[in-house]
C-alpha positions as CSV (number, residue, x, y, z in Angstrom):
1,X,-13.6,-9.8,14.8
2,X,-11.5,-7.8,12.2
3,X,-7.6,-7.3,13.8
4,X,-6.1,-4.2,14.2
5,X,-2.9,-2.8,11.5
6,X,-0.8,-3.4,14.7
7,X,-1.7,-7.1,15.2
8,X,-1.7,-8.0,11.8
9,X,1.5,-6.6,11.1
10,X,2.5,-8.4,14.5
11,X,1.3,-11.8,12.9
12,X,2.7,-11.6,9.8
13,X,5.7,-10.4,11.0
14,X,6.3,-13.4,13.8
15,X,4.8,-15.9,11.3
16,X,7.1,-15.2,8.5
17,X,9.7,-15.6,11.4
18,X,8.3,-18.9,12.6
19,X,8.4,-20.2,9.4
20,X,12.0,-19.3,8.2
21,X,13.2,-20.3,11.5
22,X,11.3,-23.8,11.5
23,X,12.4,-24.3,8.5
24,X,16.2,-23.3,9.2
25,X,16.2,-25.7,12.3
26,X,15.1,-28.5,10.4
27,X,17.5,-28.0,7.4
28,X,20.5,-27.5,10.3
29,X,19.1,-30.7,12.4
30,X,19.0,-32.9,9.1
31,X,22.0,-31.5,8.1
32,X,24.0,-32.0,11.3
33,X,22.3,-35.6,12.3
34,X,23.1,-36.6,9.0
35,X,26.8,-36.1,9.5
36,X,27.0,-37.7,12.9
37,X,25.9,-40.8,11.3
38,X,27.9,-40.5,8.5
39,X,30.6,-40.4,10.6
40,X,29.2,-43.6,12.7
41,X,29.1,-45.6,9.8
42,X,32.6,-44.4,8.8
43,X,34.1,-45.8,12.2
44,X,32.0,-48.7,12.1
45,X,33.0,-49.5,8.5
46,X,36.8,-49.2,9.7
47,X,35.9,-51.5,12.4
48,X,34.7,-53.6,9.9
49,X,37.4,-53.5,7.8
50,X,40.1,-54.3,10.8
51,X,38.5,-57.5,11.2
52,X,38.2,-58.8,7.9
53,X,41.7,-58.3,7.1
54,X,42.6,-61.3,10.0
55,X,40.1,-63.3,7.7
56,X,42.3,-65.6,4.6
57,X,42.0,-68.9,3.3
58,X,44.7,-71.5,3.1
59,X,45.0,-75.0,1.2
60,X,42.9,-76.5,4.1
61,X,39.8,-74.2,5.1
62,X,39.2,-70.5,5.9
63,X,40.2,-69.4,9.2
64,X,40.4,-66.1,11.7
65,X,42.9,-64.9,13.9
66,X,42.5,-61.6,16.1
67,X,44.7,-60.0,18.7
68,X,42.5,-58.9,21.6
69,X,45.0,-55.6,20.9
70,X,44.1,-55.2,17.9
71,X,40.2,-54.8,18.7
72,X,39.8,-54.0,22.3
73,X,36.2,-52.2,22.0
74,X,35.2,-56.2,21.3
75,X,36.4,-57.9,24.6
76,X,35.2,-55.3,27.0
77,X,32.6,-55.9,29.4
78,X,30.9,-52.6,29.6
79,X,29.2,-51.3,26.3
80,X,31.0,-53.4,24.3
81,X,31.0,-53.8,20.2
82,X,30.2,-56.4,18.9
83,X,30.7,-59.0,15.3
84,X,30.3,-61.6,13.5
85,X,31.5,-63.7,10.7
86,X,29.9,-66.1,8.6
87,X,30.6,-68.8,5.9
88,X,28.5,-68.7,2.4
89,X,26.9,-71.7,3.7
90,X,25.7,-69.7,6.5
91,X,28.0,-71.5,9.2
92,X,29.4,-69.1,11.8
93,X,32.7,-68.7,11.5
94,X,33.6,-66.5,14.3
95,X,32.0,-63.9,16.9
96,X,33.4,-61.2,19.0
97,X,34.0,-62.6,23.0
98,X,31.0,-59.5,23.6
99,X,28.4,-62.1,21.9
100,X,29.0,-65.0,24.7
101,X,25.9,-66.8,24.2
102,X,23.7,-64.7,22.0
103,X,24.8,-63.3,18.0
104,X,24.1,-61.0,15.4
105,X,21.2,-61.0,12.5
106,X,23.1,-61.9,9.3
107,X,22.8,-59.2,6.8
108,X,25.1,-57.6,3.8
109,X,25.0,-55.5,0.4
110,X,26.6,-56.5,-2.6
111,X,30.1,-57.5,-2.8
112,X,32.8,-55.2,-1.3
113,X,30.0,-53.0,-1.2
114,X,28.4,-52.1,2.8
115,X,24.7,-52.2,4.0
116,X,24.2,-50.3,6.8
117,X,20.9,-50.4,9.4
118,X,19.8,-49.8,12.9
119,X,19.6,-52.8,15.0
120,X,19.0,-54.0,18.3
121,X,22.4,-55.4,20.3
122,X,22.1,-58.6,22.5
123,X,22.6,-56.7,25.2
124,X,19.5,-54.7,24.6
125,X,21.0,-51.5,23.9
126,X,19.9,-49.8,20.6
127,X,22.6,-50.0,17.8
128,X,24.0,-49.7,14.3
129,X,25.1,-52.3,12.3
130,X,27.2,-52.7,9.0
131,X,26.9,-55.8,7.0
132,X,30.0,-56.8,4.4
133,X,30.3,-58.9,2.0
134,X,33.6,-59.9,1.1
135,X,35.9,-63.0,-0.3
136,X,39.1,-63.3,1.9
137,X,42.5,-62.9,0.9
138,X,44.7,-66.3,0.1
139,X,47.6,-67.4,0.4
140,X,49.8,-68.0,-2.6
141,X,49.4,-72.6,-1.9
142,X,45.7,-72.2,-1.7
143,X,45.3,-69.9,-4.8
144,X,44.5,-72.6,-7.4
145,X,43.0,-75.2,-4.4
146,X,40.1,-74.4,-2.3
147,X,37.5,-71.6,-4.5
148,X,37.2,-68.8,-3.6
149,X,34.0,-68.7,-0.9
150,X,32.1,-65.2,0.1
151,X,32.1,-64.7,3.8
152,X,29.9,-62.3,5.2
153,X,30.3,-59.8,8.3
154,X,28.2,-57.8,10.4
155,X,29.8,-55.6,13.0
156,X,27.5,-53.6,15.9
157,X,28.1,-50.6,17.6
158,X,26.0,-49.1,20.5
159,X,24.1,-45.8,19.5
160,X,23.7,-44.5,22.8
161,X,26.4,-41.6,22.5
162,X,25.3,-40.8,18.8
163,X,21.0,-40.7,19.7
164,X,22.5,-38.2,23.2
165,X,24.6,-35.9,21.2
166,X,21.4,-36.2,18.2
167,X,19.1,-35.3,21.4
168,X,21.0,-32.6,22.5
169,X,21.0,-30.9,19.0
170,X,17.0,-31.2,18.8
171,X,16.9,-29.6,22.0
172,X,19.5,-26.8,21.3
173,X,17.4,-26.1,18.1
174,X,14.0,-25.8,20.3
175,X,15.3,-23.6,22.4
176,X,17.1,-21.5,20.0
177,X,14.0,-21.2,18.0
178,X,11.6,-20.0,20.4
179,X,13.9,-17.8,22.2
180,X,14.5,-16.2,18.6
181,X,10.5,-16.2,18.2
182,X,9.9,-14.7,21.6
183,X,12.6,-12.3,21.0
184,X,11.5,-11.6,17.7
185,X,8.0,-11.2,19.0
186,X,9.1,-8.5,21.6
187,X,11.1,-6.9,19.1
188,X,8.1,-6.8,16.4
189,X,5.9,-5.5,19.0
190,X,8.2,-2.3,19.4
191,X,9.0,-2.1,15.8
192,X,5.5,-2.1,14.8
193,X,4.8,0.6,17.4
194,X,7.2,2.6,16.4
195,X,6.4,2.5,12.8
196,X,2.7,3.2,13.5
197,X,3.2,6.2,15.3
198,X,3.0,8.6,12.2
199,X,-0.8,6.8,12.2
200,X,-1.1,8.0,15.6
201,X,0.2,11.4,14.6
202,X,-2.2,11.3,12.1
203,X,-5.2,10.5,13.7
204,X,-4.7,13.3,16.3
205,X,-4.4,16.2,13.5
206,X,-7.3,14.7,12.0
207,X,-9.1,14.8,15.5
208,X,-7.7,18.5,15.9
209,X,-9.8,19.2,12.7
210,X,-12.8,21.7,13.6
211,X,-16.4,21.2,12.1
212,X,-16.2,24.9,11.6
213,X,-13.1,25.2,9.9
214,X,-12.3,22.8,7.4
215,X,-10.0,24.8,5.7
216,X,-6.9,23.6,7.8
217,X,-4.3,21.3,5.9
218,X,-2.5,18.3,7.8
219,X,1.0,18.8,6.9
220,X,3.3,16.5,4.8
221,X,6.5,17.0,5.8
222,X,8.4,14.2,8.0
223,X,5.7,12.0,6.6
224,X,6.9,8.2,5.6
225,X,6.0,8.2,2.0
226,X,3.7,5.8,2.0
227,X,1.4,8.1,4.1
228,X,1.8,10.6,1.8
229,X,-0.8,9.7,-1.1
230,X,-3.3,9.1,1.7
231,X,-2.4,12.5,3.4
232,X,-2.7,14.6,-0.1
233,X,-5.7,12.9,-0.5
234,X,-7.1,13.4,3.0
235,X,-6.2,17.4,2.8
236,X,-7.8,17.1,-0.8
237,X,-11.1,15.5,0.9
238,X,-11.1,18.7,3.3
239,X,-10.9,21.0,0.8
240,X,-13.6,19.8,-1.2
241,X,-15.5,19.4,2.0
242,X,-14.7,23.3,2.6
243,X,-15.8,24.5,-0.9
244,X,-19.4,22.3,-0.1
245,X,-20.1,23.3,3.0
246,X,-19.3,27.3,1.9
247,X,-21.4,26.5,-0.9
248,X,-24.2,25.3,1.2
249,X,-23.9,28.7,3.7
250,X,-23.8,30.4,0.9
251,X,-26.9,28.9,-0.7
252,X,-28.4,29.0,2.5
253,X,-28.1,32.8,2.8
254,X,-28.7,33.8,-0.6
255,X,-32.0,31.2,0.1
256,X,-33.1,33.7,2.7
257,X,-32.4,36.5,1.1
258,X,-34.8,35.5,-1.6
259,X,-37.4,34.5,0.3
260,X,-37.4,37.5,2.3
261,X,-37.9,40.2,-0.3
262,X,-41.2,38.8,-1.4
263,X,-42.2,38.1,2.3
264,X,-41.5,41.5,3.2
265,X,-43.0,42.7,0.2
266,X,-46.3,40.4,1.2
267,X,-46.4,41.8,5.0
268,X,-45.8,44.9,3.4
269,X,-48.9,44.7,1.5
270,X,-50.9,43.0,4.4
271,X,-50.2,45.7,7.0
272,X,-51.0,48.4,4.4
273,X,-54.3,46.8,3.7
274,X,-55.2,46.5,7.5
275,X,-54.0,50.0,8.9
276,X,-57.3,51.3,7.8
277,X,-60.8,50.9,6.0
278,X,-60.3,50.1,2.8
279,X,-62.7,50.1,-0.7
280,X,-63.5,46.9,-2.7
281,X,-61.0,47.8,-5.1
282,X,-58.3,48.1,-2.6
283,X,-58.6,45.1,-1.2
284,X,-59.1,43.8,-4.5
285,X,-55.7,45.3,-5.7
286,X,-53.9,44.5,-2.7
287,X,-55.2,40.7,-2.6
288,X,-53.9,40.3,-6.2
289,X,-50.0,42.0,-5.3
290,X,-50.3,39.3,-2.2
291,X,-50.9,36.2,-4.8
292,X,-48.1,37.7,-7.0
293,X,-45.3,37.7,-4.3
294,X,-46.8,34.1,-3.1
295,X,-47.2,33.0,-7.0
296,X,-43.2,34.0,-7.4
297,X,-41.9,33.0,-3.5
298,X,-43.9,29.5,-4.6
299,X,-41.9,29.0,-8.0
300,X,-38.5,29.8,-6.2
301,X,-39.6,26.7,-3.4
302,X,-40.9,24.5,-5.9
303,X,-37.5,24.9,-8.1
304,X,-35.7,24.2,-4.7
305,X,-37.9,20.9,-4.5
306,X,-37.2,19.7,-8.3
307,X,-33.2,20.8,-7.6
308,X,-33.2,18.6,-4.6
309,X,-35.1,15.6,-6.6
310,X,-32.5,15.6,-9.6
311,X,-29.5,16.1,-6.8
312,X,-30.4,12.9,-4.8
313,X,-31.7,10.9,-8.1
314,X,-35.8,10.6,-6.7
315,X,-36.8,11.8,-10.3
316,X,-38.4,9.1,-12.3
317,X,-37.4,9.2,-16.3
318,X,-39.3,7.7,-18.8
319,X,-37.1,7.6,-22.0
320,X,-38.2,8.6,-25.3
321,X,-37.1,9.6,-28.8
322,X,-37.9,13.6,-28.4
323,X,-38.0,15.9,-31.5
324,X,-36.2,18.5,-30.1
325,X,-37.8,21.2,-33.2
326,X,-41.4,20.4,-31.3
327,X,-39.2,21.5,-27.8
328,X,-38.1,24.7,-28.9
329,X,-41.7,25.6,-30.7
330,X,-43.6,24.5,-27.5
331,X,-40.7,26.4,-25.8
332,X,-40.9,29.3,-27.3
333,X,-44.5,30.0,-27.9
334,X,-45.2,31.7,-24.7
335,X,-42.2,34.1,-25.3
336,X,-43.0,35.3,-28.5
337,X,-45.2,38.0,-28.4
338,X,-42.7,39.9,-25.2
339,X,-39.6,39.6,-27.8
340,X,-41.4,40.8,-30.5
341,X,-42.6,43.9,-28.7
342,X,-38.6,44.5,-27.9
343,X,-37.6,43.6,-31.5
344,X,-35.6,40.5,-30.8
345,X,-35.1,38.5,-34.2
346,X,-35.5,34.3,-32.6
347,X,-33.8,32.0,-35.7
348,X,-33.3,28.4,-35.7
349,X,-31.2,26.1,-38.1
350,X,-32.1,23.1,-37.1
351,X,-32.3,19.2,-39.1
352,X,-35.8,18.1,-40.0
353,X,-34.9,14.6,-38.2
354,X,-33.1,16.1,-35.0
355,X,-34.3,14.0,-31.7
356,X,-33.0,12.9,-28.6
357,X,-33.4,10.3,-26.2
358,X,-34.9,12.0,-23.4
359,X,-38.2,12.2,-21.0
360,X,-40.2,14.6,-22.6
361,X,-41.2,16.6,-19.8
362,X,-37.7,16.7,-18.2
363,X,-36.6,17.6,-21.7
364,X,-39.2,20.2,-22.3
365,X,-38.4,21.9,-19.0
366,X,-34.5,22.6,-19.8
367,X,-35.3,23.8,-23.2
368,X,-37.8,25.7,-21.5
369,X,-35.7,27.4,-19.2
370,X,-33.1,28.0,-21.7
371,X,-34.9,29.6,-24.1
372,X,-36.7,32.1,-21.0
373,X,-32.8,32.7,-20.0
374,X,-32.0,34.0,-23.6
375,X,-35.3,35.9,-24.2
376,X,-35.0,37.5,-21.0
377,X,-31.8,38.8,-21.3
378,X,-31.2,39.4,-24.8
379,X,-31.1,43.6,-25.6
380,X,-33.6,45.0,-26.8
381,X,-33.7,44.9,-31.0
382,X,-30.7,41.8,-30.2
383,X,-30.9,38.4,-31.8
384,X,-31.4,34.7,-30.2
385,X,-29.7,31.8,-32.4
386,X,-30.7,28.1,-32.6
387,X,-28.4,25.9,-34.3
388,X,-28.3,21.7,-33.6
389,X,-25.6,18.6,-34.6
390,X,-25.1,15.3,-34.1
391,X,-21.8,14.4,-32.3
392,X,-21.5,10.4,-32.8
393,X,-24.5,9.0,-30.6
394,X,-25.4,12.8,-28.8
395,X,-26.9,15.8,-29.8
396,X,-25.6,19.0,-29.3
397,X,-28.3,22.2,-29.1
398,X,-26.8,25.9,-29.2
399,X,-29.0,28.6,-27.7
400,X,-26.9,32.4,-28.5
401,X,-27.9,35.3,-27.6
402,X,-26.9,38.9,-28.0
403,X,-26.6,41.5,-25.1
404,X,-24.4,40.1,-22.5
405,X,-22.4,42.3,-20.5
406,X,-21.0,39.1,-18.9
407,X,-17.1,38.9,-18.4
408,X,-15.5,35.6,-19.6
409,X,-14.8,34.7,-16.7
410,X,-18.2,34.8,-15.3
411,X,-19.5,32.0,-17.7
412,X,-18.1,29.3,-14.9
413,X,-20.3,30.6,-12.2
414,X,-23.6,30.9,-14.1
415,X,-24.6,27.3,-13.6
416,X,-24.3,28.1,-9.8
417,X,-27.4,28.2,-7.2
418,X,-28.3,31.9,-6.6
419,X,-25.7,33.8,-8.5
420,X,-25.9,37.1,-9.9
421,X,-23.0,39.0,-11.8
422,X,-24.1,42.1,-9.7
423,X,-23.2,41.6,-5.9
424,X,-25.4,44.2,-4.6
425,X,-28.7,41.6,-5.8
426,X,-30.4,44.9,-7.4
427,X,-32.8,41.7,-9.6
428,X,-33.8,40.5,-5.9
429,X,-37.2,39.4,-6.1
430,X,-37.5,39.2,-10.3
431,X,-34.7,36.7,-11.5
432,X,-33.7,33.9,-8.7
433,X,-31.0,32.7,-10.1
434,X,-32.1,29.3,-9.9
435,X,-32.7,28.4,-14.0
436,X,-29.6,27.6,-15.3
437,X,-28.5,25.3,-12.1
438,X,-31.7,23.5,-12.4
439,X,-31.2,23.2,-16.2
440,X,-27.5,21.6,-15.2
441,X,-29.0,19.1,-12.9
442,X,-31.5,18.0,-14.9
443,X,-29.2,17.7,-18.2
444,X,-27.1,15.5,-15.5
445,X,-30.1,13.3,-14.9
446,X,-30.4,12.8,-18.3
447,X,-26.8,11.5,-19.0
448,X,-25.9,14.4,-20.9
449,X,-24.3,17.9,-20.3
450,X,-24.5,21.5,-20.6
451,X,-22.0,24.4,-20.6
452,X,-22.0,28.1,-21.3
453,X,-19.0,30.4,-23.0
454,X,-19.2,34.0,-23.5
455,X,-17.3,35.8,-26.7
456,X,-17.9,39.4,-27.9
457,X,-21.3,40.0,-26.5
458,X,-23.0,37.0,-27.1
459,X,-23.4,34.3,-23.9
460,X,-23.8,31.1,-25.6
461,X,-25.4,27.9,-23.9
462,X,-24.3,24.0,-25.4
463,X,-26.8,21.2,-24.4
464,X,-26.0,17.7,-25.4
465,X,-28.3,14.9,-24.7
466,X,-28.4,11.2,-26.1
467,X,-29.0,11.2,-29.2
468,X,-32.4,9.2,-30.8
469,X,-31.8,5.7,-32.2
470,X,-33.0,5.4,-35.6
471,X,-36.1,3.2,-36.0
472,X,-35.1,0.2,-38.0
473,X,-37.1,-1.3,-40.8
474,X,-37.4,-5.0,-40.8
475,X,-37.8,-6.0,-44.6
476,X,-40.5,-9.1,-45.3
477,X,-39.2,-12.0,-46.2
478,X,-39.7,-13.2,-49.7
């Protein structure tokens, strides 16, 4: 199940928090138990030092002599501390009074130098011990007479208050850190509302949005800026869906309107016929106007069909290097005899090697449809002019023609579904407007481009398609 932008942000959020407070607790908690030991060991290491200053050698043997006063923590009965001296033979030397019958493990560091280490007491109690290695002081007539000897001492301490206070501070960290995640938790839940609400804003103008009027913008101001690109873009989305759907009630309308000038034109015909007895040669005549209108009203559906094929990619190519000379011949030949009658001079400067990569019959339908376009609305006595290039790995073809009473303005729209230059449709029924947007569809389709421009008179049309590879050669081997 895929979370919601609220409860990720929730989760990262008390996460992160988790984290940085875990982590905190246990920095403070090592930090803070670290000192209380410290600060065990230094009190037992004083302890440690106030009884091995009673210990000292004389000319005899080394001995030890403690006031109870001086130590009273070692003769008390409850919780007492407790230590324990011994010879570098290992003899005991002396033990607190706390010991009675039981003693100490013998332990030390080096020299001068304390080792300190939980332990158990003989009481049972869990302690701390510090073990010292040390050689007592002498006095100036046993200086040069008894060698010095190491003694070692070992001095325990009851951990009870230290492991409590310890305790405590785990405890006090727990609690601290899940009260601050709970709180934090609570406080996420309200922040993250809070700074989702533009979202919710958001999504109720979008839901405010009518299917029938796209045309309304969400606004921008007071909106966090990192809604802002997704906003423009959203109100950018709508517009575009605007200009599409106008474009499809347009296209739907001008569709009709097409379509019904030939159908009324047919019925026309039909009732005509039927009001009355006609002769064989009026029925004749009248069948042959009905398979006109259906001959044009069944071009204008079957450019519809191959529009809609190239639109959705169904169309099927089968590449080929195309001579685009053969094109404009095979083009052209059906045109000819019409633009001579009206004068029309048709020139072409065009390479003897000029192909494209192209299917043939996709190909030979543009140039087709390009080459009606100019004959059809070239003046009468004007000129049509083919010239070709190569542009790196594309080939560009040029189709002029004189007579155009086109604005330059106009030459953006001509590539549209439907559209005249004259709004009142006077052509209705003879030119579709369907040529030149089928001709930028299928140039599309074939990875290349077409575009029009219109200067002084003459509407000019640029087709570029892939150009041919070259056949290479392969030379035999000697």
């Amino acid at each position: 199940m895929t979370l919601s932008i609220r409860a990720r942000l929730l989760l990262w959020i008390t996460g992160g928090m988790a984290i940085l407070l875990m982590v905190f607790a246990v920095v403070v908690y090592g930090v803070l138990s670290r000192s209380l030991l410290d600060g065990f060991d230094e009190v037992l290491l004083a302890s440690s030092r106030t009884i091995s200053g009673p210990v000292e050698r004389d000319s005899a043997r080394i001995k030890f002599e403690m006031d109870e006063r001086d130590a009273p923590e070692f003769y008390r009965s409850v919780e007492p501390d407790y230590f324990q001296l011994w010879l570098e033979d290992g003899e005991k030397l002396a033990g607190s009074p706390s010991l009675k019958t039981g003693g100490l493990e013998r332990f030390a560091g080096l020299p001068d130098v304390p080792a300190f280490r939980p332990v158990r007491l003989p009481d049972g109690r869990a302690g701390r011990a510090v073990g010292l290695l040390f050689i007592p002081r002498a006095d100036e007539e046993a200086k040069d007479v008894i060698p010095a000897q190491k003694v070692t001492l070992v001095v325990a301490r009851g951990t009870a208050s230290l492991d409590a206070t310890i305790r405590l501070i785990r405890w006090l960290l727990a609690t601290a850190t899940g009260g601050t995640l709970v709180l934090a938790l609570l406080l996420g839940a309200v922040a993250v509302r809070r700074g989702l609400r533009p979202l919710d804003a958001l999504a109720a103008r979008i839901a405010a949005v009518r299917q029938d009027d796209l045309s309304a913008q969400i606004p921008t101001e007071r909106m966090p800026a990192e809604m802002a690109p997704v906003v423009g873009k959203l109100n950018d989305l709508l517009r575009r869906l605007e200009d599409a759907f106008r474009r499809e009630r347009a296209f739907t309308a001008d569709a009709a309107h097409e379509l019904r000038t030939p159908l009324a034109g047919l019925r026309c015909t039909l009732e005509v016929a039927s009001s009355q007895p006609r002769t064989r040669n009026d029925y004749r005549e009248a069948i042959t106007e009905c398979l006109d209108v259906v001959r044009h009203t069944q071009g204008i559906v079957e450019t519809l069909l191959v529009l809609a094929r190239f639109e959705s990619g169904q169309t099927t190519l089968r590449p080929e290097a195309v001579d685009v000379r053969e094109l404009i011949e095979a083009g052209w030949r059906p045109l000819a005899d019409k633009a001579a009658s009206r004068g029309i001079t048709f020139d072409t400067h065009l390479l003897m090697n000029f192909s494209c990569m192209a299917d043939r019959e996709v190909s030979q339908m543009i140039v087709a449809a390009l080459l009606s376009n100019a004959a059809e609305y070239t003046d009468d006595h004007g000129r049509i002019e083919i010239a070709g290039r190569n542009i790196g790995e594309s080939v560009e073809l040029t189709i002029a023609n004189t007579g155009c009473s086109l604005s330059d303005t106009d030459a953006q729209h001509v590539f549209d579904r439907f559209w005249r230059s004259d709004p009142s449709r006077t052509g209705t029924g003879i030119h579709c407007g369907l040529g030149l947007a089928l001709v930028q569809r299928a140039a599309r389709t074939l990875g290349g481009s077409v575009s029009a421009r219109i200067a002084d008179g003459t509407f000019t049309i640029g087709l570029t398609l892939p150009a041919a590879q070259p056949k290479r050669h392969l030379m035999p081997r000697s």
